[in-house]
C-alpha beads as a LAMMPS data file, in Angstrom:
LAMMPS data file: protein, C-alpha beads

97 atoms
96 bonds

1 atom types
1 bond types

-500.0 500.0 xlo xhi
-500.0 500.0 ylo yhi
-500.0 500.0 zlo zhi

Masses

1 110.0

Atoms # bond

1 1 1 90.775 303.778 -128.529
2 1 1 88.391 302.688 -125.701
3 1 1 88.376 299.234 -126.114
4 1 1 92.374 299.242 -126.800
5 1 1 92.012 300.822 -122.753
6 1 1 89.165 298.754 -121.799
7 1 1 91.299 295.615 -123.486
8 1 1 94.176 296.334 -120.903
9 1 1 92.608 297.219 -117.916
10 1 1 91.022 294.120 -118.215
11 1 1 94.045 291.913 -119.324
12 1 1 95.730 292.890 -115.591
13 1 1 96.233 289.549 -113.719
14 1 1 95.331 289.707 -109.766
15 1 1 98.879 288.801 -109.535
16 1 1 100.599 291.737 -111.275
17 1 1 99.421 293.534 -107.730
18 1 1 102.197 294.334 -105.155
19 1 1 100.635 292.237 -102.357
20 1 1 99.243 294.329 -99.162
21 1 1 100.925 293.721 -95.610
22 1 1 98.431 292.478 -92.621
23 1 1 96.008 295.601 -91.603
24 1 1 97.497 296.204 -88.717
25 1 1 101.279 296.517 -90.323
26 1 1 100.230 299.100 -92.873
27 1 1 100.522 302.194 -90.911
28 1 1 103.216 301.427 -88.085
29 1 1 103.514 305.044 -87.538
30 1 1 100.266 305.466 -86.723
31 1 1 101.315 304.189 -82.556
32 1 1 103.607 307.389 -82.768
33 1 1 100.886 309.544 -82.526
34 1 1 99.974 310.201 -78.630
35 1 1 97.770 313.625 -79.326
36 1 1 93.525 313.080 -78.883
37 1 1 92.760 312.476 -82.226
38 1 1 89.316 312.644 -84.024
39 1 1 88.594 310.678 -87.192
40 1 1 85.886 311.266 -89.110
41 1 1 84.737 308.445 -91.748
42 1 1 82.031 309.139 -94.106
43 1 1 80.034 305.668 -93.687
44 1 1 78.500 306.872 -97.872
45 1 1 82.566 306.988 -98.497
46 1 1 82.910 304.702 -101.775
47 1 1 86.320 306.658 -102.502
48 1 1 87.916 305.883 -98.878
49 1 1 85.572 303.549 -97.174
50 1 1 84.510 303.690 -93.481
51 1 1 87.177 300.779 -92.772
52 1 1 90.222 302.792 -93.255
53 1 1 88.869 305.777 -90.840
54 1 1 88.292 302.196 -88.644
55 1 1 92.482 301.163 -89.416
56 1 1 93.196 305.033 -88.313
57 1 1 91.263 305.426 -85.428
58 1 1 92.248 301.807 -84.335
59 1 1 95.787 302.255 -84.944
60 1 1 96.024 305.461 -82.552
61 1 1 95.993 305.163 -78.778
62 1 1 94.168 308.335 -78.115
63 1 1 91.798 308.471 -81.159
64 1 1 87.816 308.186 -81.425
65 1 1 86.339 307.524 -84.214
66 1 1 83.172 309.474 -85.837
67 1 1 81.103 308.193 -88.591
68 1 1 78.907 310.227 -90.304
69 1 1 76.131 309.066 -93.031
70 1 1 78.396 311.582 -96.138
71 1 1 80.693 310.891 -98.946
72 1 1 83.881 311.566 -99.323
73 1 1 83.567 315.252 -98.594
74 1 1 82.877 316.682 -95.383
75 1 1 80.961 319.943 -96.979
76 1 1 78.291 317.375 -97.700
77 1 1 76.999 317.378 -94.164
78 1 1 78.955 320.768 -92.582
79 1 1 76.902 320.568 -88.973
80 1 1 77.683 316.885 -88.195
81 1 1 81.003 317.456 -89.079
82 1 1 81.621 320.522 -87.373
83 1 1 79.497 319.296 -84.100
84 1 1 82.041 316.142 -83.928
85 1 1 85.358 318.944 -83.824
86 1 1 83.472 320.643 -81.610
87 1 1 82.653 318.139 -78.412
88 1 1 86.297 317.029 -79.595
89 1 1 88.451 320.367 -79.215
90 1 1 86.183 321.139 -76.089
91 1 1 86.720 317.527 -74.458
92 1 1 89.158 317.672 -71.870
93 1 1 92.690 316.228 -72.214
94 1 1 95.409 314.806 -70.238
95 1 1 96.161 316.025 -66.803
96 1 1 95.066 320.125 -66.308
97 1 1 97.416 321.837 -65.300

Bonds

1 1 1 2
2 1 2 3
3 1 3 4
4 1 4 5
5 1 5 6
6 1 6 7
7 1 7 8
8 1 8 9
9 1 9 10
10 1 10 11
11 1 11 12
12 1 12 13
13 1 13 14
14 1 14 15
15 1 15 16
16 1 16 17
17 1 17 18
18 1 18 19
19 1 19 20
20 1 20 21
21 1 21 22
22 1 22 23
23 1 23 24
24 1 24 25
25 1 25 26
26 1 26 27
27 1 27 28
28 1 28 29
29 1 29 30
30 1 30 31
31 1 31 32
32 1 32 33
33 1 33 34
34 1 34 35
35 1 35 36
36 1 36 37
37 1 37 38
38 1 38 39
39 1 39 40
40 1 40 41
41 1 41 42
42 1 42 43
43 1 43 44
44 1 44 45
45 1 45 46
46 1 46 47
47 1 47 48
48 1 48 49
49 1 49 50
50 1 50 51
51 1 51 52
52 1 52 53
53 1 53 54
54 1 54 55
55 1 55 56
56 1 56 57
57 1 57 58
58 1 58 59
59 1 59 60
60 1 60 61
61 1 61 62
62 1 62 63
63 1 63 64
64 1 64 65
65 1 65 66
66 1 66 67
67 1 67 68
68 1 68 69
69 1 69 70
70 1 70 71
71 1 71 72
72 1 72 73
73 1 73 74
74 1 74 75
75 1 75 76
76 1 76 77
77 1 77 78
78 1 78 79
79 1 79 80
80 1 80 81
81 1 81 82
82 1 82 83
83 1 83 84
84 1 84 85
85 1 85 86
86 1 86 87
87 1 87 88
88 1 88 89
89 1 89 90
90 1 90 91
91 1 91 92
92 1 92 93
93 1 93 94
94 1 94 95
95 1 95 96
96 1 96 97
């Protein structure tokens, strides 16, 4: 049974792949966003690598971008994490009023 799977994993062509639009076309939405936005990337992130926190932050106006040496789970390094909301819910936005 494992080499039947194996067998046909492997006997996938490249070209059986829906082909991927240009980075900056794959989340158009993302300019809708006009709220300060903090991304945190795990730069040890095999599952969703540091590059796609990059595409987010890059594709919002207002966003900054915080990469922190963990996984794919934030509970991995709780204090970095929850330093970076921190100095980001206490930064000041946008005219005061």
């Amino acid at each position: 049974m494992r080499s039947t799977v194996r067998s046909a994993r492997c006997a996938r062509s490249p070209s059986a792949r829906p082909s991927r639009p240009p980075r900056g076309a794959r989340r158009p939405d993302l300019a809708r966003i006009t709220a300060p936005t903090l991304v945190v990337g795990g730069s040890l992130d095999i599952a969703t690598p540091l590059d796609h926190a990059r595409e987010l932050a890059d594709g919002i106006a207002d966003a900054t971008l915080k990469a922190c040496a963990i996984g794919h789970l934030a509970v991995e390094q709780p204090e970095t994490v929850s330093a970076a909301l921190s100095i980001h819910l206490r930064a000041p936005k946008g005219p005061q009023c």
